[in-house]
HTML snippet that shows the backbone in 3Dmol.js (N, CA, C, O; Angstrom):
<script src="https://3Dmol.org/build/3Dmol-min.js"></script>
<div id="view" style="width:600px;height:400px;position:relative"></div>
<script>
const pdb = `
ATOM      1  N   UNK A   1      42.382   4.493 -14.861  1.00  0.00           N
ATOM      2  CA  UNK A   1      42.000   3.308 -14.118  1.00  0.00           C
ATOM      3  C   UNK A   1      41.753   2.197 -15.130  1.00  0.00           C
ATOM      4  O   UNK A   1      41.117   2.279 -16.181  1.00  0.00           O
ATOM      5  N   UNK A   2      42.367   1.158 -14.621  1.00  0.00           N
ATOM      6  CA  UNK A   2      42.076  -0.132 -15.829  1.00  0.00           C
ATOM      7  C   UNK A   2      40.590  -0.576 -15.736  1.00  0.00           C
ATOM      8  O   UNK A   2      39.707   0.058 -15.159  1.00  0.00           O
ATOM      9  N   UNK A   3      40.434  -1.821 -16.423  1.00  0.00           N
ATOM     10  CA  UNK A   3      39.114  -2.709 -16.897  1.00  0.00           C
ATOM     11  C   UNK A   3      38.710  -3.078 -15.923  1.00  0.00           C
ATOM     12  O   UNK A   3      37.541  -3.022 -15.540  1.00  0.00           O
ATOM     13  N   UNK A   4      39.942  -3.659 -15.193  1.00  0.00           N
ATOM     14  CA  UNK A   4      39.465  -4.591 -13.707  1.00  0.00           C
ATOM     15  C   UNK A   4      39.580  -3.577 -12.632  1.00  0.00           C
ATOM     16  O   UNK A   4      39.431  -4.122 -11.538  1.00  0.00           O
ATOM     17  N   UNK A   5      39.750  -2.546 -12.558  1.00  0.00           N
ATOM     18  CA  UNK A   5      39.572  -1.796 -11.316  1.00  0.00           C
ATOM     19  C   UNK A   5      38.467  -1.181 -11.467  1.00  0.00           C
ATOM     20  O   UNK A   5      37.811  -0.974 -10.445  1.00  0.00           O
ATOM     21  N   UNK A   6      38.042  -0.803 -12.518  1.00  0.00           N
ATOM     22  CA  UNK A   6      36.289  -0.350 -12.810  1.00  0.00           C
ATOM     23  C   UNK A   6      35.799  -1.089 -11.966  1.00  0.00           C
ATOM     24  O   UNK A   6      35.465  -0.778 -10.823  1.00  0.00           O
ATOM     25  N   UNK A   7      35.690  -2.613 -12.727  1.00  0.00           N
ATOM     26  CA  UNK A   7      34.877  -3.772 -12.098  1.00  0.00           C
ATOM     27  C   UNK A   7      34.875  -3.830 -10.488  1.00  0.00           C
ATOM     28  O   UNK A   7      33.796  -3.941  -9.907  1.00  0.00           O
ATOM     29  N   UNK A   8      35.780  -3.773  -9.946  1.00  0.00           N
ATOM     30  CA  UNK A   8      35.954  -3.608  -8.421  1.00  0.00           C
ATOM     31  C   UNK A   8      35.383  -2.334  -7.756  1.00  0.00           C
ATOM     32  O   UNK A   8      34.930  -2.367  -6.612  1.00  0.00           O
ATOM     33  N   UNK A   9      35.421  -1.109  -8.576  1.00  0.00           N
ATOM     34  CA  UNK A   9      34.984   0.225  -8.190  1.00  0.00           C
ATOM     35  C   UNK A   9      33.078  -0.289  -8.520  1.00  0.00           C
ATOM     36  O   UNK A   9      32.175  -0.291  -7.683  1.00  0.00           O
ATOM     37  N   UNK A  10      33.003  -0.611  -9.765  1.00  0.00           N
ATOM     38  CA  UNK A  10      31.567  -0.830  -9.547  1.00  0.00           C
ATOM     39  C   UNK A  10      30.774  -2.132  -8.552  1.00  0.00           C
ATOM     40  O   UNK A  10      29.607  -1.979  -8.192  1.00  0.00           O
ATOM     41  N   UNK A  11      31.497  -3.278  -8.214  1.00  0.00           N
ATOM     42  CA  UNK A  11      31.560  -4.091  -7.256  1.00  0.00           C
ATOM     43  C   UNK A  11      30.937  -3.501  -6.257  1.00  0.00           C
ATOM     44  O   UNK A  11      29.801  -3.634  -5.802  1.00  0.00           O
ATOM     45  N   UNK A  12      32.036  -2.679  -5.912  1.00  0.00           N
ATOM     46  CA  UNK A  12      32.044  -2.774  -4.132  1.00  0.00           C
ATOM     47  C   UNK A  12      31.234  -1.286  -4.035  1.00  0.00           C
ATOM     48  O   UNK A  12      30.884  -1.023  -2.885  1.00  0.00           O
ATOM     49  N   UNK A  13      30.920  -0.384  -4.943  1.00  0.00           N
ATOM     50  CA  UNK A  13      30.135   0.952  -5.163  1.00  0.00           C
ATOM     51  C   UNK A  13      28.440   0.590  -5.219  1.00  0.00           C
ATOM     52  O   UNK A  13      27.481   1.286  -4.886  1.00  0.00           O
ATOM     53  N   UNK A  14      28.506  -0.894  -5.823  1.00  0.00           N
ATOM     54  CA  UNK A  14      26.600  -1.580  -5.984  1.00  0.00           C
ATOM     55  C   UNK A  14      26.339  -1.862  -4.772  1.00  0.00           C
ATOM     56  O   UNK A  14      25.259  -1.768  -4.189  1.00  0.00           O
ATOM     57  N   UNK A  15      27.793  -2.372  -4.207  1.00  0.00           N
ATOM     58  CA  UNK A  15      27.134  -3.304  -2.601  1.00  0.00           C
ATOM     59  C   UNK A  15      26.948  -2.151  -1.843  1.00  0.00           C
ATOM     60  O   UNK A  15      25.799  -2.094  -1.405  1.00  0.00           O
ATOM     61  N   UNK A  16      27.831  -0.976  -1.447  1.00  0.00           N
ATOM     62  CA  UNK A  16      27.525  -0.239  -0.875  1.00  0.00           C
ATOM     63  C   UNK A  16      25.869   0.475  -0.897  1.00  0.00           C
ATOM     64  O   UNK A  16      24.890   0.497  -0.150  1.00  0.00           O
ATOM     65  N   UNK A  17      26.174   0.894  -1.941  1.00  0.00           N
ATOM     66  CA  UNK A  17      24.348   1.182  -2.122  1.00  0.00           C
ATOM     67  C   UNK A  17      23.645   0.555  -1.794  1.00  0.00           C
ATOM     68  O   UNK A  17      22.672   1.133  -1.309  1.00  0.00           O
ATOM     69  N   UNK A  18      23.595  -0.833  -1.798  1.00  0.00           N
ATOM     70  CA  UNK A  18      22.368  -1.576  -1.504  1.00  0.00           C
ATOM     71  C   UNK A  18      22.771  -1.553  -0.310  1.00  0.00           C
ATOM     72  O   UNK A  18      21.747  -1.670   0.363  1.00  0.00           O
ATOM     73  N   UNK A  19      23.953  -1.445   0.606  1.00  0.00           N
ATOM     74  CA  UNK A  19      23.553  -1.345   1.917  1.00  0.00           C
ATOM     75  C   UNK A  19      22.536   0.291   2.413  1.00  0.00           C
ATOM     76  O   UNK A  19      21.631   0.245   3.247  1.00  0.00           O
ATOM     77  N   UNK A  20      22.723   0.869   2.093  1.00  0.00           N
ATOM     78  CA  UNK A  20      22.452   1.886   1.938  1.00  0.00           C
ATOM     79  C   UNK A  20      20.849   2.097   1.972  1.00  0.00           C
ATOM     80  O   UNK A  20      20.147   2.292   2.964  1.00  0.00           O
ATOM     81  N   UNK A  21      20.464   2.005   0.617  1.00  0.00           N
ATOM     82  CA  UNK A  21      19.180   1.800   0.806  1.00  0.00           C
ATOM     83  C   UNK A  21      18.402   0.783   1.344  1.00  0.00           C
ATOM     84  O   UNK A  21      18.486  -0.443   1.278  1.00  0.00           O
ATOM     85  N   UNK A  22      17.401   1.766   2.050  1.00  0.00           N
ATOM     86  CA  UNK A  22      16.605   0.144   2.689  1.00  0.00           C
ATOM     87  C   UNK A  22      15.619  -0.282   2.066  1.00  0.00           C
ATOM     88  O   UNK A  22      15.162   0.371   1.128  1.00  0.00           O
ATOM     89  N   UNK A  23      14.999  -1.644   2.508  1.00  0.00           N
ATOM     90  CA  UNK A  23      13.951  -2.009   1.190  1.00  0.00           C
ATOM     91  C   UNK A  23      14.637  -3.525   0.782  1.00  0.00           C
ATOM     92  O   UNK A  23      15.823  -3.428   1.097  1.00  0.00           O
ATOM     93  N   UNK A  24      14.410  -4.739   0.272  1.00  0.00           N
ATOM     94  CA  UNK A  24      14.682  -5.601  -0.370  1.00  0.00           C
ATOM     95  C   UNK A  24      14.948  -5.205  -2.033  1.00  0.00           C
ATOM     96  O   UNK A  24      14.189  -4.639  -2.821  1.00  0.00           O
ATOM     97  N   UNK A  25      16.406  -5.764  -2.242  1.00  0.00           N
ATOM     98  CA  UNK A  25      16.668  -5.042  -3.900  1.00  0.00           C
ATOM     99  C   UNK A  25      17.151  -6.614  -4.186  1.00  0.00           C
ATOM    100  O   UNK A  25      18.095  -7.227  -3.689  1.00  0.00           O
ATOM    101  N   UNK A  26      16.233  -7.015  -5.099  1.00  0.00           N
ATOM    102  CA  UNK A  26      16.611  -8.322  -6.250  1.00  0.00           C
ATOM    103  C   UNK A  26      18.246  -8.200  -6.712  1.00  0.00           C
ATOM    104  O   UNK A  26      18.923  -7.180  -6.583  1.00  0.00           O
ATOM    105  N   UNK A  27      18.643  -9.309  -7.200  1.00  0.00           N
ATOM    106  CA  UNK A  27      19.345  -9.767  -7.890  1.00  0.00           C
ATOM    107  C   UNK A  27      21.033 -10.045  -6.881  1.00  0.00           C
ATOM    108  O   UNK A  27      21.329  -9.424  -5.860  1.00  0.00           O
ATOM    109  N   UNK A  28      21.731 -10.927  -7.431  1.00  0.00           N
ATOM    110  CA  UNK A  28      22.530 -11.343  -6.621  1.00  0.00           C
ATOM    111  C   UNK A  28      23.960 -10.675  -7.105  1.00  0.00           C
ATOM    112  O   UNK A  28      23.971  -9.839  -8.008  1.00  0.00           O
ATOM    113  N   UNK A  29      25.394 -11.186  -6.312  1.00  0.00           N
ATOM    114  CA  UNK A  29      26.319 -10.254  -7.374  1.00  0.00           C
ATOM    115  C   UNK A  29      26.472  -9.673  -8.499  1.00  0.00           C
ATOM    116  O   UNK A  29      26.988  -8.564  -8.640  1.00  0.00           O
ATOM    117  N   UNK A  30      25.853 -10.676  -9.755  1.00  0.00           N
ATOM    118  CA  UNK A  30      25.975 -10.131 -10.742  1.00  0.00           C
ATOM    119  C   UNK A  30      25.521  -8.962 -11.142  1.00  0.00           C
ATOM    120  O   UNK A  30      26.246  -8.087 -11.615  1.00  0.00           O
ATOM    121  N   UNK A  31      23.853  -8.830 -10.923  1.00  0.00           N
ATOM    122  CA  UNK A  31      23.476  -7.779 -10.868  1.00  0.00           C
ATOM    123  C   UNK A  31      24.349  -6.473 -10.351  1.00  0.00           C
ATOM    124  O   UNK A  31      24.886  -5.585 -11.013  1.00  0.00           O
ATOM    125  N   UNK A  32      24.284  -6.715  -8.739  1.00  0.00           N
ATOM    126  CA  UNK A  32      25.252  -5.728  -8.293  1.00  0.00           C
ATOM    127  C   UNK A  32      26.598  -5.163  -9.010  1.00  0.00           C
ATOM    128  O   UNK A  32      26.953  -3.987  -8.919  1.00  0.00           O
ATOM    129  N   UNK A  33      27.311  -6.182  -9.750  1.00  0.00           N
ATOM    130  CA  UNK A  33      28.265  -5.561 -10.398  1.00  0.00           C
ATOM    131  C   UNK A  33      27.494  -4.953 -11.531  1.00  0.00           C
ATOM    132  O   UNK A  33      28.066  -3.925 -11.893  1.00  0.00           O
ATOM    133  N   UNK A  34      26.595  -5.158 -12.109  1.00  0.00           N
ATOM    134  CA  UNK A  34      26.283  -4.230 -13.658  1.00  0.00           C
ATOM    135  C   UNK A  34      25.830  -2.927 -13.421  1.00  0.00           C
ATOM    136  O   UNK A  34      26.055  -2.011 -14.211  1.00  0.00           O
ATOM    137  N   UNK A  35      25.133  -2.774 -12.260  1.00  0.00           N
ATOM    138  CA  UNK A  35      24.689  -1.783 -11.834  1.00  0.00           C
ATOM    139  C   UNK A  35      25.528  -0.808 -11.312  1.00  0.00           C
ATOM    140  O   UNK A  35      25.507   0.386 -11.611  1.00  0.00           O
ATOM    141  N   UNK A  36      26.341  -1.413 -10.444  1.00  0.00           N
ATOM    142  CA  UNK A  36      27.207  -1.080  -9.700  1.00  0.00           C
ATOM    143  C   UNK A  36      28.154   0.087 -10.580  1.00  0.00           C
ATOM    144  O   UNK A  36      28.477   1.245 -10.311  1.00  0.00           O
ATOM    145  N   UNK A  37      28.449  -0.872 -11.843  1.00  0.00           N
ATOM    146  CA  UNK A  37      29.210  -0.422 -12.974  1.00  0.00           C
ATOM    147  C   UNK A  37      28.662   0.877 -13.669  1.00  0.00           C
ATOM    148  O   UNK A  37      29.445   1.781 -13.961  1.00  0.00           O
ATOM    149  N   UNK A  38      27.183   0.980 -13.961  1.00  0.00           N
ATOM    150  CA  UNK A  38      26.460   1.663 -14.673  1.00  0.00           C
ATOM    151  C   UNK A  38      26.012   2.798 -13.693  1.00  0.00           C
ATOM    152  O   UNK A  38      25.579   3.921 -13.951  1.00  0.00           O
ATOM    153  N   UNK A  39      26.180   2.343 -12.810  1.00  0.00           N
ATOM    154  CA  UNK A  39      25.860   3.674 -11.791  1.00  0.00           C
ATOM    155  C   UNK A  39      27.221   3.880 -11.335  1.00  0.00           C
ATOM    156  O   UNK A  39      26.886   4.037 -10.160  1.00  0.00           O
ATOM    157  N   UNK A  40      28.504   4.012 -11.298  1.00  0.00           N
ATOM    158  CA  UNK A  40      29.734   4.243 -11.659  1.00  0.00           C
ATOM    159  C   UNK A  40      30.018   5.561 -13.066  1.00  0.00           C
ATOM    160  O   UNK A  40      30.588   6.642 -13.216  1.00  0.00           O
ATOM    161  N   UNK A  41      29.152   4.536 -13.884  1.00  0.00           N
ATOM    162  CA  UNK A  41      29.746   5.064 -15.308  1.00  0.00           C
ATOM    163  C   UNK A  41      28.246   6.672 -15.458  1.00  0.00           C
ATOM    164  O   UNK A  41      28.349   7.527 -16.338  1.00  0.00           O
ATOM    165  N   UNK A  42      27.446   6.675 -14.750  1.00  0.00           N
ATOM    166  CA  UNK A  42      26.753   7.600 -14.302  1.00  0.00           C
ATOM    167  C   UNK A  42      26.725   8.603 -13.579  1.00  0.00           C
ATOM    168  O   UNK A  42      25.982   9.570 -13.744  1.00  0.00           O
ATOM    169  N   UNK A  43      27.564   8.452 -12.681  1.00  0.00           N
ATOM    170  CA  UNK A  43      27.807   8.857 -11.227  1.00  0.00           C
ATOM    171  C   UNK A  43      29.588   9.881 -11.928  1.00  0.00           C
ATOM    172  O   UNK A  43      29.895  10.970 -11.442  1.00  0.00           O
ATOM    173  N   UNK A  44      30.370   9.259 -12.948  1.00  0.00           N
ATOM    174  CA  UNK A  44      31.381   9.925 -13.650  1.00  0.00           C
ATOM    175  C   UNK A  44      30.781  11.025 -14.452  1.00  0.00           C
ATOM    176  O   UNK A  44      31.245  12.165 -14.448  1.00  0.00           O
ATOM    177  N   UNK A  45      29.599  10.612 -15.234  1.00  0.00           N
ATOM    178  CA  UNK A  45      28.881  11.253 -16.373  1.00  0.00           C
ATOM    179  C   UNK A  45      28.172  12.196 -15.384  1.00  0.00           C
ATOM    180  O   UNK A  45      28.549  13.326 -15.692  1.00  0.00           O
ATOM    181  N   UNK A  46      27.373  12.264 -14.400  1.00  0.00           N
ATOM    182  CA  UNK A  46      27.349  13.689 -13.791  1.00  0.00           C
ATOM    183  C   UNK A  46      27.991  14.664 -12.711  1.00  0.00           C
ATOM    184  O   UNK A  46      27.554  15.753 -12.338  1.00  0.00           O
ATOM    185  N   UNK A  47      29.193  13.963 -12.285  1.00  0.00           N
ATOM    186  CA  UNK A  47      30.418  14.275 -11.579  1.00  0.00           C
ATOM    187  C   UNK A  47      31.046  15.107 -12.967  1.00  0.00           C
ATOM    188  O   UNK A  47      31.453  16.263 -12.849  1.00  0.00           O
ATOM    189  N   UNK A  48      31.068  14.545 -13.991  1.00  0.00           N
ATOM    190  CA  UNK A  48      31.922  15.685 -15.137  1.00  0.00           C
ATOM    191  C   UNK A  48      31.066  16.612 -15.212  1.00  0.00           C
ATOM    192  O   UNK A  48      31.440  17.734 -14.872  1.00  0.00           O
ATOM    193  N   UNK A  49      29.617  16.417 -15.696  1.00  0.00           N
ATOM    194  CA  UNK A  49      28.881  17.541 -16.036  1.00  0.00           C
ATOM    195  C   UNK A  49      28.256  18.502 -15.497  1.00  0.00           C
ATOM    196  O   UNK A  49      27.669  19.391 -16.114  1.00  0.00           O
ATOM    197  N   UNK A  50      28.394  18.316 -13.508  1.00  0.00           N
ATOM    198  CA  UNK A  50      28.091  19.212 -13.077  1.00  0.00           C
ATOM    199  C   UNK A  50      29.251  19.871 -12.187  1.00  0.00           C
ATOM    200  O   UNK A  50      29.341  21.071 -11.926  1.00  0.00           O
ATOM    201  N   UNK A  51      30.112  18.864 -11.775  1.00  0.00           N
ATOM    202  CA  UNK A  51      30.872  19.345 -10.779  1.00  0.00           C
ATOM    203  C   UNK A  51      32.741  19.690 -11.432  1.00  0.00           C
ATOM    204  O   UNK A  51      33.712  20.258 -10.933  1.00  0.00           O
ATOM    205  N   UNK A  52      32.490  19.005 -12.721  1.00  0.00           N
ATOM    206  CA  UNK A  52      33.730  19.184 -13.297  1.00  0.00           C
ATOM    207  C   UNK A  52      34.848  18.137 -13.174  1.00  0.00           C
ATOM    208  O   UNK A  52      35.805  18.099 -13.948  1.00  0.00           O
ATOM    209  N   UNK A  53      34.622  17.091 -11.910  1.00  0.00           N
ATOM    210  CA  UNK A  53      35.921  15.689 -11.687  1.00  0.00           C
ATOM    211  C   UNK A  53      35.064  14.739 -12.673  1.00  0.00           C
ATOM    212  O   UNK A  53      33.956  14.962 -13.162  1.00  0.00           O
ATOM    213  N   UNK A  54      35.573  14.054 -12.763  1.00  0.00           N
ATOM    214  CA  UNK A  54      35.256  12.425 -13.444  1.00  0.00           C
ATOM    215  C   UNK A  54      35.850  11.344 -12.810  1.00  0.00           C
ATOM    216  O   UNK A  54      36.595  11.782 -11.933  1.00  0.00           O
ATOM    217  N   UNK A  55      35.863  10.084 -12.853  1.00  0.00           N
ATOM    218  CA  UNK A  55      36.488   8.864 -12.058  1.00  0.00           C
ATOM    219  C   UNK A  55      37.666   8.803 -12.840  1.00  0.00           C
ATOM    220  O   UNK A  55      37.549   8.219 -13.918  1.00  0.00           O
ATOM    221  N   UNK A  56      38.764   9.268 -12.550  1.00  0.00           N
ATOM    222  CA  UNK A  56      39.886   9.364 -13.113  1.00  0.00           C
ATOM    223  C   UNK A  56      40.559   8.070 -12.267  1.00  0.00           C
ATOM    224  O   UNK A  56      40.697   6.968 -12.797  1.00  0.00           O
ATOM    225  N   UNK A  57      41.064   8.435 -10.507  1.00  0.00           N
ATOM    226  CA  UNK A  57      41.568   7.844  -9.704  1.00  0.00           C
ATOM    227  C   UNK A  57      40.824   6.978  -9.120  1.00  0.00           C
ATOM    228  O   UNK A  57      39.668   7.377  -8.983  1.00  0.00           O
ATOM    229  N   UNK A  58      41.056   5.816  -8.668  1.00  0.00           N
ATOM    230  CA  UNK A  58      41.005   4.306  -8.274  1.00  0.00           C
ATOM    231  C   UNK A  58      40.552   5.180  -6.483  1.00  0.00           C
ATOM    232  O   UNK A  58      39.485   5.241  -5.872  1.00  0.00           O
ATOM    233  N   UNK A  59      41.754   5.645  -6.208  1.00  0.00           N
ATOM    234  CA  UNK A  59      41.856   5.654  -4.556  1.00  0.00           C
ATOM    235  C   UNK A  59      41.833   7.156  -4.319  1.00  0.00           C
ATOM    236  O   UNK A  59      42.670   7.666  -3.575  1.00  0.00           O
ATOM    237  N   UNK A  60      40.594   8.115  -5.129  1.00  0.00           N
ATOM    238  CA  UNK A  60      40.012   9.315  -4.824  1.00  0.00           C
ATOM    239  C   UNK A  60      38.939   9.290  -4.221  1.00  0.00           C
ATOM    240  O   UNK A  60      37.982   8.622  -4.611  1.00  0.00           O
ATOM    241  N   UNK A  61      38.932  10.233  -2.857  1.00  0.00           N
ATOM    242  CA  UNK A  61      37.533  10.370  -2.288  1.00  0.00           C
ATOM    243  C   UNK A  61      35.950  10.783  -3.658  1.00  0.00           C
ATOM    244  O   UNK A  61      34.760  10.499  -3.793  1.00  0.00           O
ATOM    245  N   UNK A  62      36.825  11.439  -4.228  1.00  0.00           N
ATOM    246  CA  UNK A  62      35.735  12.131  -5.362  1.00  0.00           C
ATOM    247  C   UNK A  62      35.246  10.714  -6.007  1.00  0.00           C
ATOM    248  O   UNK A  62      34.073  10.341  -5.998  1.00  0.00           O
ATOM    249  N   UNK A  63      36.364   9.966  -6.580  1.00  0.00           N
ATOM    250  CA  UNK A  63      35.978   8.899  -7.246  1.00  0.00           C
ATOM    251  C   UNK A  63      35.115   7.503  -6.854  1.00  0.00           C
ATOM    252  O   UNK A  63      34.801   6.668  -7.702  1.00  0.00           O
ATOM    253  N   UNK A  64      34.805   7.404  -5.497  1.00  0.00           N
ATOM    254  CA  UNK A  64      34.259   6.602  -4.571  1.00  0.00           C
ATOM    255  C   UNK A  64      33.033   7.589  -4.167  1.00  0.00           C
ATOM    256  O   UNK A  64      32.026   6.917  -3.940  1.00  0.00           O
ATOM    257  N   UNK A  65      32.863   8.696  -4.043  1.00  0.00           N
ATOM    258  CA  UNK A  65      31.809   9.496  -3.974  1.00  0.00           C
ATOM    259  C   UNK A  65      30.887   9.434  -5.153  1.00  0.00           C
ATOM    260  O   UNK A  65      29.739   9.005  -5.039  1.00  0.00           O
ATOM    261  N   UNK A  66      31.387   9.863  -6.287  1.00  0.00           N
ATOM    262  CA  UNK A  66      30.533   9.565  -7.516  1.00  0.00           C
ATOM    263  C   UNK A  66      29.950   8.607  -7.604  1.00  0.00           C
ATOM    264  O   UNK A  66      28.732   8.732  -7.733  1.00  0.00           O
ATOM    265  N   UNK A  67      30.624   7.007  -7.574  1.00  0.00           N
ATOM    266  CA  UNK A  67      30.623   6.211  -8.381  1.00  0.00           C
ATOM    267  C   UNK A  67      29.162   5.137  -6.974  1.00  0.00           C
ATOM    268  O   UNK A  67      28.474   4.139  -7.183  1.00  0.00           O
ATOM    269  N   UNK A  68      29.311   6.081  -5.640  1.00  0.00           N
ATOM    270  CA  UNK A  68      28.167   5.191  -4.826  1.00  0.00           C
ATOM    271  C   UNK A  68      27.317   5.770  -5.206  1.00  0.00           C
ATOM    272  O   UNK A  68      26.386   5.106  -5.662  1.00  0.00           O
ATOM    273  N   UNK A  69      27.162   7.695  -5.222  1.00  0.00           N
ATOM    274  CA  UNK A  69      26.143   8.103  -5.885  1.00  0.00           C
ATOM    275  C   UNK A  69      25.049   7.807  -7.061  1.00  0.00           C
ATOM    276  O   UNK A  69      23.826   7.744  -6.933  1.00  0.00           O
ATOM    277  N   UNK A  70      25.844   7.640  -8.261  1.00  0.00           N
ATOM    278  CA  UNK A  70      25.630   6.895  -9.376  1.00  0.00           C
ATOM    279  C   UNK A  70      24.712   5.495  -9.016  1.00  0.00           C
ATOM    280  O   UNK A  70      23.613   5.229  -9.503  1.00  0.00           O
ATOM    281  N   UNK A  71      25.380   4.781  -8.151  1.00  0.00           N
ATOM    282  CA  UNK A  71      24.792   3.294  -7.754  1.00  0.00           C
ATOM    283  C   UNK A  71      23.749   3.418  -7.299  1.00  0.00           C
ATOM    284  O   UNK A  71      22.810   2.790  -7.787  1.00  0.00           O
ATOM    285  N   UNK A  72      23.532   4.413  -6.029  1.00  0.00           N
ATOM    286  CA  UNK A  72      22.269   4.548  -5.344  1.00  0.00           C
ATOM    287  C   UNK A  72      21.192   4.801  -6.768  1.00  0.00           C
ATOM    288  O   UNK A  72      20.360   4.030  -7.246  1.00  0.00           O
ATOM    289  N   UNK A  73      21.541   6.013  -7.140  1.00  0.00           N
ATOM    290  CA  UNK A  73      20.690   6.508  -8.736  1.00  0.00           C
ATOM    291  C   UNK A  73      19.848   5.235  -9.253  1.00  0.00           C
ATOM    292  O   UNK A  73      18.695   4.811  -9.184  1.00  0.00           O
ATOM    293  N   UNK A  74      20.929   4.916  -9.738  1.00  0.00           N
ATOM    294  CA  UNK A  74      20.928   3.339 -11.197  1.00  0.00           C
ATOM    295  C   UNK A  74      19.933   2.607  -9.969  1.00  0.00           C
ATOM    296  O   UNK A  74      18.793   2.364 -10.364  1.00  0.00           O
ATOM    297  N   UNK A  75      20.328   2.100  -8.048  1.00  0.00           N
ATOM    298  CA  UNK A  75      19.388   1.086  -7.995  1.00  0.00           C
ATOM    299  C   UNK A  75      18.119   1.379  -7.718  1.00  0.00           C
ATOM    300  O   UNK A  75      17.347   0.421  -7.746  1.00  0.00           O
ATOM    301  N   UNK A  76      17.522   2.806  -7.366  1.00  0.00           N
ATOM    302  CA  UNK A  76      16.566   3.516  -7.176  1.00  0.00           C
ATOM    303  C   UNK A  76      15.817   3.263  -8.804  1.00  0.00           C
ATOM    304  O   UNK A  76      14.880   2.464  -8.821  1.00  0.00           O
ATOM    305  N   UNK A  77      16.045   3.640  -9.567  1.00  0.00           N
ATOM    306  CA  UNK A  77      15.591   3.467 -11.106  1.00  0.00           C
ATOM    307  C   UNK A  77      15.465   1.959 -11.437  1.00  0.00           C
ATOM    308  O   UNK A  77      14.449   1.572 -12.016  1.00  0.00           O
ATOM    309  N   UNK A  78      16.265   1.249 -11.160  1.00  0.00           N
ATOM    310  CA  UNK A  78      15.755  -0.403 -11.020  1.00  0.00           C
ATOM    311  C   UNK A  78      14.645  -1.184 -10.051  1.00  0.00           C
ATOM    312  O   UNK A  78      13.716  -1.974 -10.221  1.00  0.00           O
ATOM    313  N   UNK A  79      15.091  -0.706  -9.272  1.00  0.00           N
ATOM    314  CA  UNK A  79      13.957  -1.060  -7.932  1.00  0.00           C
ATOM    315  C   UNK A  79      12.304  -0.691  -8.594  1.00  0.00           C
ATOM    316  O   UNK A  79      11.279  -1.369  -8.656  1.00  0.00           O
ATOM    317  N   UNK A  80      12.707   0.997  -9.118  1.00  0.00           N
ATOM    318  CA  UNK A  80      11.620   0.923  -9.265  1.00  0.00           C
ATOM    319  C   UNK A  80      10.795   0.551 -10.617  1.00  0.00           C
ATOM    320  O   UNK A  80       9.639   0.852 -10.912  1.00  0.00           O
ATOM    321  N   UNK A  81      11.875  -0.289 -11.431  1.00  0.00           N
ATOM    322  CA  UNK A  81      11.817  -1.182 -12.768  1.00  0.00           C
ATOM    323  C   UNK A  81      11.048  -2.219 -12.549  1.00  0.00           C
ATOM    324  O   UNK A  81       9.962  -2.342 -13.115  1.00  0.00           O
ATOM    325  N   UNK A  82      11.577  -3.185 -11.604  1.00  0.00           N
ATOM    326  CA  UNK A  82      11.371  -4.073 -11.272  1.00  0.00           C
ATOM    327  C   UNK A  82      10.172  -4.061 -10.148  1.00  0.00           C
ATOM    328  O   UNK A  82       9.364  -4.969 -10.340  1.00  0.00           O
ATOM    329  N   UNK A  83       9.947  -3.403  -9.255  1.00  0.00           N
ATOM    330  CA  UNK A  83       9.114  -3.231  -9.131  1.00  0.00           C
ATOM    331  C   UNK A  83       7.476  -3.256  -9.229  1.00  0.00           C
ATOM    332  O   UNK A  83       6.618  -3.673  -8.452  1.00  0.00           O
ATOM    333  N   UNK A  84       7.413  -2.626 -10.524  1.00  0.00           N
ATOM    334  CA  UNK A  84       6.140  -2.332 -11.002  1.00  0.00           C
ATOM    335  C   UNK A  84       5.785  -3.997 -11.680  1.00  0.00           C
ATOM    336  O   UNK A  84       4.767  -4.202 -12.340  1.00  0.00           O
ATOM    337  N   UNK A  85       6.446  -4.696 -11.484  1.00  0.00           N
ATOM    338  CA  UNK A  85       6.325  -6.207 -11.860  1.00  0.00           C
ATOM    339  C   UNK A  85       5.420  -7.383 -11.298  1.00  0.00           C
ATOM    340  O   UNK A  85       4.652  -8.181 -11.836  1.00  0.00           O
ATOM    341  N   UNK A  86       5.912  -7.114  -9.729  1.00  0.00           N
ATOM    342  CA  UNK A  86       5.219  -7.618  -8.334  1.00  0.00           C
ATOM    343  C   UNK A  86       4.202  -7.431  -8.417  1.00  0.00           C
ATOM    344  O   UNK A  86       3.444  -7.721  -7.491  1.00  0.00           O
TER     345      UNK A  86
END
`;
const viewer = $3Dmol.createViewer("view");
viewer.addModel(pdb, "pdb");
viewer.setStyle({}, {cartoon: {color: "spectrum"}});
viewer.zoomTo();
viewer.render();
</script>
C-alpha cells in the first residue's frame, strides 16, 4: 500500500472511531488523521503479533479491521491524555 493510501486508511479509520466512541474527542481533521494513522500503524503492529495478518491490502476486510481497532486504541489513550487536563 502506498504513502497516500495509508493516509486515507488512517483518515477515514480515525473518523470511524470517533464515530464510534461516544463522549466528545478534541481535535479536528488533523488530529484525526495522526491518530488515525498511529492507530493504523498499531492496529498492523498487533494484527502481526497476535493474529499473524498485517495491513498489507488497501481493500482487505482484515486491513480495515485492524487499522479501526488500532484507532479506537490510540483515541481511548488520548482522550484519556487529554483528559486529565480539564
Amino acid at each position: 500500500m502506498g504513502f497516500l493510501g495509508f493516509l486515507l486508511l488512517g483518515l477515514i479509520a480515525g473518523a470511524i472511531a470517533k464515530l464510534i466512541l461516544p463522549g466528545r474527542n478534541g481535535g479536528g481533521w488533523l488530529i484525526t488523521l495522526v491518530l488515525g494513522v498511529v492507530g493504523a500503524l498499531v492496529g498492523g503492529f498487533l494484527g502481526g503479533a497476535i493474529f499473524g495478518v498485517g495491513i498489507n491490502d488497501f481493500f482487505s476486510l482484515s486491513t480495515w479491521a485492524l487499522a479501526i481497532g488500532g484507532s479506537i486504541i490510540v483515541l481511548v489513550i488520548y482522550g484519556a491524555v487529554t483528559g486529565r487536563r480539564k
